[in-house]
PQR file of N, CA, C, O and H, with PARSE charges and radii, in Angstrom:
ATOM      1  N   UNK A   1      -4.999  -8.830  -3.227 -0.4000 1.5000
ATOM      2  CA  UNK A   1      -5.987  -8.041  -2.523 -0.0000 2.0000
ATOM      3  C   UNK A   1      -7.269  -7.972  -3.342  0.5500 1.7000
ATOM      4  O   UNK A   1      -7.451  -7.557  -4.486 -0.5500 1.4000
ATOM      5  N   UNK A   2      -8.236  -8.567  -2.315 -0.4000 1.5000
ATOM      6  CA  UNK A   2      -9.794  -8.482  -3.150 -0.0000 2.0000
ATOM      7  C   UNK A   2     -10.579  -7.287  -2.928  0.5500 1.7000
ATOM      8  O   UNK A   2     -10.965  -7.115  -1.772 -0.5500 1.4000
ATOM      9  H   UNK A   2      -8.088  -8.904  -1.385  0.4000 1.0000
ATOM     10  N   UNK A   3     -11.057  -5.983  -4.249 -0.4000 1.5000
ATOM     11  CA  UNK A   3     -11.453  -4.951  -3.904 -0.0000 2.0000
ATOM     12  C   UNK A   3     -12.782  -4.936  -2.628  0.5500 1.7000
ATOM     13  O   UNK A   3     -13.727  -5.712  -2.765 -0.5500 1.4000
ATOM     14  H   UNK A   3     -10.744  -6.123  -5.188  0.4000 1.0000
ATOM     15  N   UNK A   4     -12.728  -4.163  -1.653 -0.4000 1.5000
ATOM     16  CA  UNK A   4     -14.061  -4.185  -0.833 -0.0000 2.0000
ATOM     17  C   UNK A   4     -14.025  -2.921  -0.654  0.5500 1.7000
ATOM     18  O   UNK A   4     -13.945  -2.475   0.491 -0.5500 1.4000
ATOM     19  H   UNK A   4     -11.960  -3.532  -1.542  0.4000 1.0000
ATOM     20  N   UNK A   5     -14.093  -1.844  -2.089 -0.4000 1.5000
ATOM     21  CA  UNK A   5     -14.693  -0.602  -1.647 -0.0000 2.0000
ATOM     22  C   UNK A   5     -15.443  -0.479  -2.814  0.5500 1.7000
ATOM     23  O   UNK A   5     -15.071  -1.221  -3.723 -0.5500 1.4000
ATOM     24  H   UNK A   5     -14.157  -2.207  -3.019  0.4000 1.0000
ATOM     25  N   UNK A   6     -16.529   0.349  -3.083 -0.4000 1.5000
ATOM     26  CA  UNK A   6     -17.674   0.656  -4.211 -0.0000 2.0000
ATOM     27  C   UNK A   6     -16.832   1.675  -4.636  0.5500 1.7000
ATOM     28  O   UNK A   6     -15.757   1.875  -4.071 -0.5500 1.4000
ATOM     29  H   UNK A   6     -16.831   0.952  -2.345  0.4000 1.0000
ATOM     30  N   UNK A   7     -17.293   2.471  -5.764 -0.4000 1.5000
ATOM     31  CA  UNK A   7     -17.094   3.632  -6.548 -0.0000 2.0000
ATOM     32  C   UNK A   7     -17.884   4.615  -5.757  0.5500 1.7000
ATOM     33  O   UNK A   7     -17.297   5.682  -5.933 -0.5500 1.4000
ATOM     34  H   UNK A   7     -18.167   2.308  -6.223  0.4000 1.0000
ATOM     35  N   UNK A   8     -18.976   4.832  -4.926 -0.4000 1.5000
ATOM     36  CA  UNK A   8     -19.089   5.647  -4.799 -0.0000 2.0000
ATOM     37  C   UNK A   8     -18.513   5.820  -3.115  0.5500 1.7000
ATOM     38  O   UNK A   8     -18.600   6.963  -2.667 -0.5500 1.4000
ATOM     39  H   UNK A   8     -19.454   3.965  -4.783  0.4000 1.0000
ATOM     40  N   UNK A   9     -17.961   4.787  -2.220 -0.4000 1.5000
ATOM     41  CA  UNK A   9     -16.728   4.759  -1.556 -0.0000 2.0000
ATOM     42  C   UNK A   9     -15.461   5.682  -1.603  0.5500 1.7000
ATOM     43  O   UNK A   9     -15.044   6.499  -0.781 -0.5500 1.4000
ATOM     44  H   UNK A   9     -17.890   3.858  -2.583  0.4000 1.0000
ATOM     45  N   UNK A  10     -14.966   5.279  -2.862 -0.4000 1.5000
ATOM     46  CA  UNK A  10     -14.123   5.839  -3.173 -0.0000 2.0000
ATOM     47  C   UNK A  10     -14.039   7.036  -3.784  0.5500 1.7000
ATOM     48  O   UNK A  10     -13.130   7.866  -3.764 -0.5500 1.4000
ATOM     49  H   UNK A  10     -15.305   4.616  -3.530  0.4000 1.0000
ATOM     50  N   UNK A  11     -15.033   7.038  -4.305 -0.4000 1.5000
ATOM     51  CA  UNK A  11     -15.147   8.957  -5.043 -0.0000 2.0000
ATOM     52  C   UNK A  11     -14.955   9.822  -3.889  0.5500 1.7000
ATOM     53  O   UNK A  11     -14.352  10.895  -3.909 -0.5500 1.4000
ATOM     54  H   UNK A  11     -15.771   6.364  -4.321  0.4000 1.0000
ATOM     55  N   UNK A  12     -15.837   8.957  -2.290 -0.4000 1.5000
ATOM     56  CA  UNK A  12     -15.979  10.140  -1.622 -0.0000 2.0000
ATOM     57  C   UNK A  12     -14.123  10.344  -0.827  0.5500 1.7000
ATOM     58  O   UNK A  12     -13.687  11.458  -0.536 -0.5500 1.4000
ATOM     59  H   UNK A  12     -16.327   8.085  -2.274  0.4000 1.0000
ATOM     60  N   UNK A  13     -13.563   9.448  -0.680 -0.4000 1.5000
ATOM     61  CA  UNK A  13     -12.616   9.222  -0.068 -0.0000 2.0000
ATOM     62  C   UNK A  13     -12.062  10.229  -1.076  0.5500 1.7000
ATOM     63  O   UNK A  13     -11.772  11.307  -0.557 -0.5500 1.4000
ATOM     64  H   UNK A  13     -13.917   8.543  -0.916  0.4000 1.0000
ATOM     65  N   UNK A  14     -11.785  10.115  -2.751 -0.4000 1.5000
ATOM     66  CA  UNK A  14     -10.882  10.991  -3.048 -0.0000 2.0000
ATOM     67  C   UNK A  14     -11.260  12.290  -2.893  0.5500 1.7000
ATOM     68  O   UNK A  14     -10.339  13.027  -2.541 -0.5500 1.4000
ATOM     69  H   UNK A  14     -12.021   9.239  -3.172  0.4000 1.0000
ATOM     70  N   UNK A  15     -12.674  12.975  -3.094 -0.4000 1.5000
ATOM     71  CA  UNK A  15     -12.943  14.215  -2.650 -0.0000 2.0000
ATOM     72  C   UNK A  15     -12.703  14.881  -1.377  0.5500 1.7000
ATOM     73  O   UNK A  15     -12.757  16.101  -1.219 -0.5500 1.4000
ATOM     74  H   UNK A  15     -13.422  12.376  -3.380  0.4000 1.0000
ATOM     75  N   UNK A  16     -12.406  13.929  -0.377 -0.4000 1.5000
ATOM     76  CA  UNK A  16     -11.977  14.528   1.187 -0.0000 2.0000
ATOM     77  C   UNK A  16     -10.772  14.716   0.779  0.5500 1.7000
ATOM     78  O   UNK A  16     -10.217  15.785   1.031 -0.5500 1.4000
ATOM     79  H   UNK A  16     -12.362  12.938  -0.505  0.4000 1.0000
ATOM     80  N   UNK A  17     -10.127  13.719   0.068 -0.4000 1.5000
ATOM     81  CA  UNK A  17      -8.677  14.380  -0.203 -0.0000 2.0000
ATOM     82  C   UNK A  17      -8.038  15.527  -0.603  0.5500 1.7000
ATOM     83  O   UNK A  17      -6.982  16.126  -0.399 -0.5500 1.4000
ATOM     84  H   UNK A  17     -10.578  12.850  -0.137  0.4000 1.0000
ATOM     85  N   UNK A  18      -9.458  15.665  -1.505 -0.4000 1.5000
ATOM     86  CA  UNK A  18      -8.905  16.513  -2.506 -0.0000 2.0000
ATOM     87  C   UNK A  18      -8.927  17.961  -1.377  0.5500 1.7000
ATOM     88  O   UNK A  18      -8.038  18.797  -1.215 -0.5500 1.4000
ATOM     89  H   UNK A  18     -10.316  15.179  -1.671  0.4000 1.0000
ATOM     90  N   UNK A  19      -9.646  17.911  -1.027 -0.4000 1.5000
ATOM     91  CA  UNK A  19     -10.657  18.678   0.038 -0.0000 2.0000
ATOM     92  C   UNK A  19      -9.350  19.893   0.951  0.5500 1.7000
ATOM     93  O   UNK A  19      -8.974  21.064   0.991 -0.5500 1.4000
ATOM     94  H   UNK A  19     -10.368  17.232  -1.159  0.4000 1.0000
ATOM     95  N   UNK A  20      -9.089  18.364   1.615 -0.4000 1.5000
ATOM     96  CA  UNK A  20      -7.915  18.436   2.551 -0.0000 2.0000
ATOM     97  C   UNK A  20      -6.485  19.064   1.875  0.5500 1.7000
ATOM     98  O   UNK A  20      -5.941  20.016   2.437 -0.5500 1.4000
ATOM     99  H   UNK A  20      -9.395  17.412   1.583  0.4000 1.0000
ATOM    100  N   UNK A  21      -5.950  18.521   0.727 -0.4000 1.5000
ATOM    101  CA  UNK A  21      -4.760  19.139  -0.079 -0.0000 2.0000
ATOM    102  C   UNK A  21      -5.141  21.075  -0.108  0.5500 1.7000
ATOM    103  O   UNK A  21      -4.288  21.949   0.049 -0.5500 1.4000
ATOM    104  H   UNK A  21      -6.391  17.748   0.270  0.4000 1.0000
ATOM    105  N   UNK A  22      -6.401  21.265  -0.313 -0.4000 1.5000
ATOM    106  CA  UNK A  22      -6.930  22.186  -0.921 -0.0000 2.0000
ATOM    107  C   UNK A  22      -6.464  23.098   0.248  0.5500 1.7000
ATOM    108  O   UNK A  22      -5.567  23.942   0.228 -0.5500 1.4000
ATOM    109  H   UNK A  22      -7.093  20.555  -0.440  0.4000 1.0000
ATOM    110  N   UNK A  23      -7.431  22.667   1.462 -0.4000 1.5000
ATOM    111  CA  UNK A  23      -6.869  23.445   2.813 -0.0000 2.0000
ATOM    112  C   UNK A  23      -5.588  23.817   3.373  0.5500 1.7000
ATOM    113  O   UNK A  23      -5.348  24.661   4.236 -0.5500 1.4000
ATOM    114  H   UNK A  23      -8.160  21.982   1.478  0.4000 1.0000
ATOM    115  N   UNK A  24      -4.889  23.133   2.811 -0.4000 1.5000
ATOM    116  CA  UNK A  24      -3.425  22.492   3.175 -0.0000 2.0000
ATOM    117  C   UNK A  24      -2.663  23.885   2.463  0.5500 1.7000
ATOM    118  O   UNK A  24      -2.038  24.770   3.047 -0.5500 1.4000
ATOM    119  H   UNK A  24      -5.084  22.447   2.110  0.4000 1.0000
ATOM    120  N   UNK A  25      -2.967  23.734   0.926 -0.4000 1.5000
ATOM    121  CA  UNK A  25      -2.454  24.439   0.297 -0.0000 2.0000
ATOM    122  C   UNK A  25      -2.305  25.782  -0.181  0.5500 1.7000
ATOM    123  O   UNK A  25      -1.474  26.370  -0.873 -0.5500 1.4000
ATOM    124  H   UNK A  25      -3.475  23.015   0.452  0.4000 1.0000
ATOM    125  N   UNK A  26      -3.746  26.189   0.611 -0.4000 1.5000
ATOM    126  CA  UNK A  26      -4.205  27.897   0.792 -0.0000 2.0000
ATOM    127  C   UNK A  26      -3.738  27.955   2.168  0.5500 1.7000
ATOM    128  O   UNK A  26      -3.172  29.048   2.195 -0.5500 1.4000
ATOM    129  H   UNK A  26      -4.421  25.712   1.173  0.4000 1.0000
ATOM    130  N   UNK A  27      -3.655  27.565   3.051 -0.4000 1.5000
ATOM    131  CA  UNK A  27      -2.880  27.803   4.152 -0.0000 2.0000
ATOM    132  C   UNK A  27      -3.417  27.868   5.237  0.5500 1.7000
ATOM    133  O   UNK A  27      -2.762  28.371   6.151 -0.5500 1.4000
ATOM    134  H   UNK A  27      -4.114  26.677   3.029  0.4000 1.0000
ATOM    135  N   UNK A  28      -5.048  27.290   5.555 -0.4000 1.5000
ATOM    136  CA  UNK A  28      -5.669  27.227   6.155 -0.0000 2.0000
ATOM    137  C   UNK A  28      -5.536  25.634   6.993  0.5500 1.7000
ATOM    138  O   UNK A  28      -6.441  25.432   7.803 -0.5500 1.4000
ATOM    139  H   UNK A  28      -5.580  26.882   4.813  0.4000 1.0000
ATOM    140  N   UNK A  29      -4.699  24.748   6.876 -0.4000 1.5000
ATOM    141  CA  UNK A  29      -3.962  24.036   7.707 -0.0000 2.0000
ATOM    142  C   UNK A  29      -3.034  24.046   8.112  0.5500 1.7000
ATOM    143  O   UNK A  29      -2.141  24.025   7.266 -0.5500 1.4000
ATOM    144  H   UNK A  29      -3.964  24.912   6.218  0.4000 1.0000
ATOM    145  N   UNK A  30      -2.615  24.079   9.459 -0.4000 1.5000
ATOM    146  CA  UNK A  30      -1.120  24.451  10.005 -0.0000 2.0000
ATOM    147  C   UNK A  30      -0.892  23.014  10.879  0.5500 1.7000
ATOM    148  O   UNK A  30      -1.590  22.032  11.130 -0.5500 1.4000
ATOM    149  H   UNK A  30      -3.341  24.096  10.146  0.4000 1.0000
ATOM    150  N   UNK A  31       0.427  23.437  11.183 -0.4000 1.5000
ATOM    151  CA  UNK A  31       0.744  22.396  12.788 -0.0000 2.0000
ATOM    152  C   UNK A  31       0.114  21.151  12.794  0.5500 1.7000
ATOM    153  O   UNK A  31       0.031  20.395  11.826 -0.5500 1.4000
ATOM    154  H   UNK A  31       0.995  24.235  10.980  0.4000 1.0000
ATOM    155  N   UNK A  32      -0.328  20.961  13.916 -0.4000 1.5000
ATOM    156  CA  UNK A  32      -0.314  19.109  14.449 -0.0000 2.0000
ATOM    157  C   UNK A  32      -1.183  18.457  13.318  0.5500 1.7000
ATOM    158  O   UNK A  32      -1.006  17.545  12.510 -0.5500 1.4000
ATOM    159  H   UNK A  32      -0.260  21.575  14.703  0.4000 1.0000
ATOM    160  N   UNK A  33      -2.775  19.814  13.784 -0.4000 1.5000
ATOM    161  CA  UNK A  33      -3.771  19.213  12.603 -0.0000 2.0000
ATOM    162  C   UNK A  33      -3.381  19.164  10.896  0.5500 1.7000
ATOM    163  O   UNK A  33      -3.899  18.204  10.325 -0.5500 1.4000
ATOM    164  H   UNK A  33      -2.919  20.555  14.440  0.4000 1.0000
ATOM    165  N   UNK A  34      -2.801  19.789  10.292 -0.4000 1.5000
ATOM    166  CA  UNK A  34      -2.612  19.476   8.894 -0.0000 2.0000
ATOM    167  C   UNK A  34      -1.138  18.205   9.032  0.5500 1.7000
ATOM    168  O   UNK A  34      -0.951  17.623   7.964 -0.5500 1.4000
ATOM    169  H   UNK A  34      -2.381  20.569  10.755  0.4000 1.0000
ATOM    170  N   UNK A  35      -0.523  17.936   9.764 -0.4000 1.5000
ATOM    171  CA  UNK A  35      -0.086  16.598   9.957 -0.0000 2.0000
ATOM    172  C   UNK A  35      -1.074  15.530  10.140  0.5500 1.7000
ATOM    173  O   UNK A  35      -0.650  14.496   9.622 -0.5500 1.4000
ATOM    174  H   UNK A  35      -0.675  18.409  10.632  0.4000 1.0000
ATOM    175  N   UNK A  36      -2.097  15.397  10.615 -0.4000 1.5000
ATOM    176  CA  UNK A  36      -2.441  14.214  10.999 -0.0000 2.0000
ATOM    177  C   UNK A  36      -3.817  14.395   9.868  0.5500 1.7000
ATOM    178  O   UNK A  36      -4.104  13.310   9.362 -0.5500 1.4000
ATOM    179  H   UNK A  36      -2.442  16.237  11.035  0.4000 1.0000
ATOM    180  N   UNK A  37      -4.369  15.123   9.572 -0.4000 1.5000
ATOM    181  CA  UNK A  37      -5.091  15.636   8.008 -0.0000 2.0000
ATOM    182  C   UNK A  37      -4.493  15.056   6.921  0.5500 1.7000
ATOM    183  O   UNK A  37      -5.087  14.334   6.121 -0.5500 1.4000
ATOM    184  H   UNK A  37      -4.136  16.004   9.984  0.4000 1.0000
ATOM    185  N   UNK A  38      -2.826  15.481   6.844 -0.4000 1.5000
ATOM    186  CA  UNK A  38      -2.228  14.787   5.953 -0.0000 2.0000
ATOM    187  C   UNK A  38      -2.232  13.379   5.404  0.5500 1.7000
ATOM    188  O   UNK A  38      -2.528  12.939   4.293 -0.5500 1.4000
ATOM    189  H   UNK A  38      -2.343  16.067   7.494  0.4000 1.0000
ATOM    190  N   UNK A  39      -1.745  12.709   6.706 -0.4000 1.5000
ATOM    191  CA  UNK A  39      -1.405  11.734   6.543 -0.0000 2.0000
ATOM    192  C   UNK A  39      -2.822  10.719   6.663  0.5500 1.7000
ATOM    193  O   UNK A  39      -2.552   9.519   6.623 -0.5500 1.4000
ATOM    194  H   UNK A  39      -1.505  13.066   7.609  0.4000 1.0000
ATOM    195  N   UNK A  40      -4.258  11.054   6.801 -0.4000 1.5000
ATOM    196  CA  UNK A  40      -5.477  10.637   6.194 -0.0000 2.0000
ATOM    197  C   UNK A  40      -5.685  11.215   4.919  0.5500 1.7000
ATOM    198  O   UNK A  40      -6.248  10.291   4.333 -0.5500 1.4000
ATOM    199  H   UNK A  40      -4.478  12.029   6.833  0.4000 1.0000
ATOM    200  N   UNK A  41      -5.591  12.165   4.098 -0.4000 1.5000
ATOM    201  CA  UNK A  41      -5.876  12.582   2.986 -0.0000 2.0000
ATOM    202  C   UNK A  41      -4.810  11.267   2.500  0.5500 1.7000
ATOM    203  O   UNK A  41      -5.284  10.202   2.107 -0.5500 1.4000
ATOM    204  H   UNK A  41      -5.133  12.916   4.574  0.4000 1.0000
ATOM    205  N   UNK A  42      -3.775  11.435   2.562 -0.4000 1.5000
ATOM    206  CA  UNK A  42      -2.971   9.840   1.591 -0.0000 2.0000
ATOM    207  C   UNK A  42      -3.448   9.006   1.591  0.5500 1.7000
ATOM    208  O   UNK A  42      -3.742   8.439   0.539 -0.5500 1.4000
ATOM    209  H   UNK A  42      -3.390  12.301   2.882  0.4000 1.0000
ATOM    210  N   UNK A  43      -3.881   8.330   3.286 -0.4000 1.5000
ATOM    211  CA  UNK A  43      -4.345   7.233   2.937 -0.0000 2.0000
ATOM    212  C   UNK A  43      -5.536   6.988   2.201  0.5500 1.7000
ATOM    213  O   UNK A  43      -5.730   5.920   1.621 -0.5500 1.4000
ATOM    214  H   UNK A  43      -3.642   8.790   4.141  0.4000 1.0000
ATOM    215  N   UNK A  44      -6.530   8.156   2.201 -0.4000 1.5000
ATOM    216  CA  UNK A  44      -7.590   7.726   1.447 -0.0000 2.0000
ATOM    217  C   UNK A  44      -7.429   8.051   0.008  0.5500 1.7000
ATOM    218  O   UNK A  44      -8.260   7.587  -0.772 -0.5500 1.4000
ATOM    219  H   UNK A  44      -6.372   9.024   2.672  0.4000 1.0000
ATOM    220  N   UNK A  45      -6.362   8.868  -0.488 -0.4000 1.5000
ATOM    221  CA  UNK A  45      -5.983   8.745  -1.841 -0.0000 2.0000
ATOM    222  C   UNK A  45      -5.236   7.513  -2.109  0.5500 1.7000
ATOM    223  O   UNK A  45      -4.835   7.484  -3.273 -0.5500 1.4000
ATOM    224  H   UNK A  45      -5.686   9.245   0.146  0.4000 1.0000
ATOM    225  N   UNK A  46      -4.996   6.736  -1.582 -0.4000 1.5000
ATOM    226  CA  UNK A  46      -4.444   5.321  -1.621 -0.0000 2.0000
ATOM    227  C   UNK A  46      -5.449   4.535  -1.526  0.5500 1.7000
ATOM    228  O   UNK A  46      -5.864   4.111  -2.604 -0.5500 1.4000
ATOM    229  H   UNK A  46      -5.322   6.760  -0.637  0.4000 1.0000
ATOM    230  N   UNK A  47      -6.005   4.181  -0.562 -0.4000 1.5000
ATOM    231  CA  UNK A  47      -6.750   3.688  -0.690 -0.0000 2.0000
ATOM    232  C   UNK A  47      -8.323   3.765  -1.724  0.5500 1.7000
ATOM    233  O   UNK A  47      -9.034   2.803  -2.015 -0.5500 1.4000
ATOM    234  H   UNK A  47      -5.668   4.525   0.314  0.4000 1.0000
ATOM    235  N   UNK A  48      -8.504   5.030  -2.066 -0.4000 1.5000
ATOM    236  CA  UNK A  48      -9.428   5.223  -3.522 -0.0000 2.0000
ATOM    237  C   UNK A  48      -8.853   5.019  -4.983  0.5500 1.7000
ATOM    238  O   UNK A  48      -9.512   4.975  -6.022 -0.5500 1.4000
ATOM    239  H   UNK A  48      -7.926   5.811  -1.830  0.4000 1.0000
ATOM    240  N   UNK A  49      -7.872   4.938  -4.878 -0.4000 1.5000
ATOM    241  CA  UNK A  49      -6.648   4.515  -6.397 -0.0000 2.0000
ATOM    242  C   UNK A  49      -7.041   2.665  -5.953  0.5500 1.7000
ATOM    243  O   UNK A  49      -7.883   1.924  -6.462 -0.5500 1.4000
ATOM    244  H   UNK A  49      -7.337   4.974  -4.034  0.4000 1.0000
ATOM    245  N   UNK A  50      -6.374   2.481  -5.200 -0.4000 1.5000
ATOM    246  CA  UNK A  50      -6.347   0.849  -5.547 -0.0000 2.0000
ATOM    247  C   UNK A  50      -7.795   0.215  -4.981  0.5500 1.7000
ATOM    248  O   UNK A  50      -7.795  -0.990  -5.232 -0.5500 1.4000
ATOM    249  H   UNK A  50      -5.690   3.083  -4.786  0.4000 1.0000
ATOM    250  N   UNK A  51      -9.005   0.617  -4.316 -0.4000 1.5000
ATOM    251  CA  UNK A  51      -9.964   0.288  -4.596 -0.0000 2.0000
ATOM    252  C   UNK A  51     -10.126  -0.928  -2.940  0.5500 1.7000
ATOM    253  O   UNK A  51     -11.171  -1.443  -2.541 -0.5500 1.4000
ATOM    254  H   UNK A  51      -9.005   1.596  -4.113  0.4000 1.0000
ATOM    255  N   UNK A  52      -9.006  -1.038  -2.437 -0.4000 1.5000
ATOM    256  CA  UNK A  52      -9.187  -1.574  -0.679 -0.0000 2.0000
ATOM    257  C   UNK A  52      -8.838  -1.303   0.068  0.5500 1.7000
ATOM    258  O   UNK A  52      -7.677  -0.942  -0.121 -0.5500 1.4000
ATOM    259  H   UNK A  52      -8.157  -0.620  -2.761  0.4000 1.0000
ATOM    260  N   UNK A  53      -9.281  -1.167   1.499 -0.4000 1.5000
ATOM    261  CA  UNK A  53      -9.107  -0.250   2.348 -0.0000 2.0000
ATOM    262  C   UNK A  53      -8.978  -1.920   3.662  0.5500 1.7000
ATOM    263  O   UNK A  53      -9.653  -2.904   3.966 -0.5500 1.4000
ATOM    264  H   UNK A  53     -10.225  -1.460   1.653  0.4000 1.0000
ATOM    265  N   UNK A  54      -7.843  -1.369   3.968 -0.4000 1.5000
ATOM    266  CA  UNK A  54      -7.275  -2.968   5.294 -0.0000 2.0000
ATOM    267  C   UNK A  54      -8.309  -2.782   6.289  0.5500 1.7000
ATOM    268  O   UNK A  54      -9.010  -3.775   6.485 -0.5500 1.4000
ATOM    269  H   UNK A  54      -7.295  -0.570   3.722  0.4000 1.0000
ATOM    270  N   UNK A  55      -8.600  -1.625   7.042 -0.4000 1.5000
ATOM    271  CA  UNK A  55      -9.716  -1.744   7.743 -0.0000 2.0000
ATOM    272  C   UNK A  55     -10.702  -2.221   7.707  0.5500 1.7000
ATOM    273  O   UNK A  55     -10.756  -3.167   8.492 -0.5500 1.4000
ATOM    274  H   UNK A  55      -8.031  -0.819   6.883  0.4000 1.0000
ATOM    275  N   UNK A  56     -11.619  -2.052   7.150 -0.4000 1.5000
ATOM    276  CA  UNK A  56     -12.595  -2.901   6.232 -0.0000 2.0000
ATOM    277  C   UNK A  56     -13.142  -4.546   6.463  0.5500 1.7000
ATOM    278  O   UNK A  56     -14.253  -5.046   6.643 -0.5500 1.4000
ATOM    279  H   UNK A  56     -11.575  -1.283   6.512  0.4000 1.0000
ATOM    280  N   UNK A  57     -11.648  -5.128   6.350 -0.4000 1.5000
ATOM    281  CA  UNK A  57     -11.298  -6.342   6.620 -0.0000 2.0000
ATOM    282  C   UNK A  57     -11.869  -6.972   7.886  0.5500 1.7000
ATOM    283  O   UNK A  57     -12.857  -7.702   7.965 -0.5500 1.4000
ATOM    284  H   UNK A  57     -10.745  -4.722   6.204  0.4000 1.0000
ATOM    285  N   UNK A  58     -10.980  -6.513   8.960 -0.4000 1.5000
ATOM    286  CA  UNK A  58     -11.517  -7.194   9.792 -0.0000 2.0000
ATOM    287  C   UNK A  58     -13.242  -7.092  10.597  0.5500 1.7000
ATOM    288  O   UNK A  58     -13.908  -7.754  11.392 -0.5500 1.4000
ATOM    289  H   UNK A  58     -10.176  -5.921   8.895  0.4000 1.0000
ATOM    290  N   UNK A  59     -13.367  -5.943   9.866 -0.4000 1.5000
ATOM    291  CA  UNK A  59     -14.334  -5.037  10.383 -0.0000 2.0000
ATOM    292  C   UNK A  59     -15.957  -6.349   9.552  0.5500 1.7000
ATOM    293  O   UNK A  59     -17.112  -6.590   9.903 -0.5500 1.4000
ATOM    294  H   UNK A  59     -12.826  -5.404   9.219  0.4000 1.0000
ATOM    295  N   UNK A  60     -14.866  -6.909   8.153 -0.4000 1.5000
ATOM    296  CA  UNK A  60     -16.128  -7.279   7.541 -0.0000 2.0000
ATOM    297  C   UNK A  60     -17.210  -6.613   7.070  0.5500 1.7000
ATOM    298  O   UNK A  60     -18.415  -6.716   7.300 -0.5500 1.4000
ATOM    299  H   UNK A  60     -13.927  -6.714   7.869  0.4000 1.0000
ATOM    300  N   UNK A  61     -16.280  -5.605   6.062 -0.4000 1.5000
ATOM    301  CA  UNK A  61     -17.221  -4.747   5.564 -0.0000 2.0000
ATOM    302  C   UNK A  61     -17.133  -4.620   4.145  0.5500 1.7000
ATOM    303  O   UNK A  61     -15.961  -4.292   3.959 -0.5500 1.4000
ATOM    304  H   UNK A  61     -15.302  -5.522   5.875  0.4000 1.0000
ATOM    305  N   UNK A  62     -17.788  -4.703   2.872 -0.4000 1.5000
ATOM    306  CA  UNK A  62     -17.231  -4.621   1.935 -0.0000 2.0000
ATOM    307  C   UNK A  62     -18.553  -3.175   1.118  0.5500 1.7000
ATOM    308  O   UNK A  62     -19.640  -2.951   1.651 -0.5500 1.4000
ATOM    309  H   UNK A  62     -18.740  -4.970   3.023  0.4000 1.0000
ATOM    310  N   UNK A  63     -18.070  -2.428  -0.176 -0.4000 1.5000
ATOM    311  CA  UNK A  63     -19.160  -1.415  -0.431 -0.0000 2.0000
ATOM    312  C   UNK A  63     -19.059  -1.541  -1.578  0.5500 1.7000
ATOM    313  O   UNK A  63     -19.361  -0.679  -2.403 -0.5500 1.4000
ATOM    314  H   UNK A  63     -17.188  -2.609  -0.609  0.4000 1.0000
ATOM    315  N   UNK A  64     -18.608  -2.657  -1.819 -0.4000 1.5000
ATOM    316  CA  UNK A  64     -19.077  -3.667  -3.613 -0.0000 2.0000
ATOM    317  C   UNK A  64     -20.437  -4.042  -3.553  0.5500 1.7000
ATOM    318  O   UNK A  64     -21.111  -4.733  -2.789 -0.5500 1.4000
ATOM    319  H   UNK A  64     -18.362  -3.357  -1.148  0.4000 1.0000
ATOM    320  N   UNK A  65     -20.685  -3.267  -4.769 -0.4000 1.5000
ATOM    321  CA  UNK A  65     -21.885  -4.220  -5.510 -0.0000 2.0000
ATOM    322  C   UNK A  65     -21.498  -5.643  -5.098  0.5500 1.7000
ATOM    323  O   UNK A  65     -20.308  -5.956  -5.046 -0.5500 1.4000
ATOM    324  H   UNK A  65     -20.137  -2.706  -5.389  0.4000 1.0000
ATOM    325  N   UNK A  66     -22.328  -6.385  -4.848 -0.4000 1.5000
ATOM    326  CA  UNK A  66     -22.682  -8.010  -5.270 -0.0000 2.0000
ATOM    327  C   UNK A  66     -23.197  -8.208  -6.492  0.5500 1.7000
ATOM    328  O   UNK A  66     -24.132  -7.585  -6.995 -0.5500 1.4000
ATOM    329  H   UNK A  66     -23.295  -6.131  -4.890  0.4000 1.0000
ATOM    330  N   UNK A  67     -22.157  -9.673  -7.280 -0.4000 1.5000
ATOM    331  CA  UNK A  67     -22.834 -10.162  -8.435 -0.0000 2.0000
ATOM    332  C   UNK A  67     -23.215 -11.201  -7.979  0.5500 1.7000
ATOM    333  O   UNK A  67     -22.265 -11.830  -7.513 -0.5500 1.4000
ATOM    334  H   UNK A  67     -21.398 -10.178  -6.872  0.4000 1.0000
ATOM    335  N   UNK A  68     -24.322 -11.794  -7.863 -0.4000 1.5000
ATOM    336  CA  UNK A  68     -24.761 -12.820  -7.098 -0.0000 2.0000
ATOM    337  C   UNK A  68     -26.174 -12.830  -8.190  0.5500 1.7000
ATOM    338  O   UNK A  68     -27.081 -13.644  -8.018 -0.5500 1.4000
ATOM    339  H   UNK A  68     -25.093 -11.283  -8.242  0.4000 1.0000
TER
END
């Protein structure tokens, strides 16, 4: 897997996460929505740890610097 997210991509992805755990965990997410909250807060803590996001892909999008 070739990275196609920037650092500042991913900073923001982990701060929604963090964001979201936060809500989650004071108790201000319940029911359907902190399920489906959830399971985007992972993916974008997954996807900001390893630095690519599959969507992206086909979409043809990358938020790397170019060394060119």
């Amino acid at each position: 897997m070739k990275k196609n997210m920037g650092g500042m991509d991913r900073g923001i992805r982990f701060v929604i996460a963090l964001v979201i755990a936060a809500l989650y965990f004071r108790g201000q997410l319940n029911g359907g929505l902190a399920l489906v909250l959830g399971i985007i807060a992972i993916a974008f803590l997954i996807t900001s740890i390893v630095g690519y996001c599959p969507v992206y892909v086909p979409l043809k999008i990358s938020t790397c610097k170019r060394t060119t």
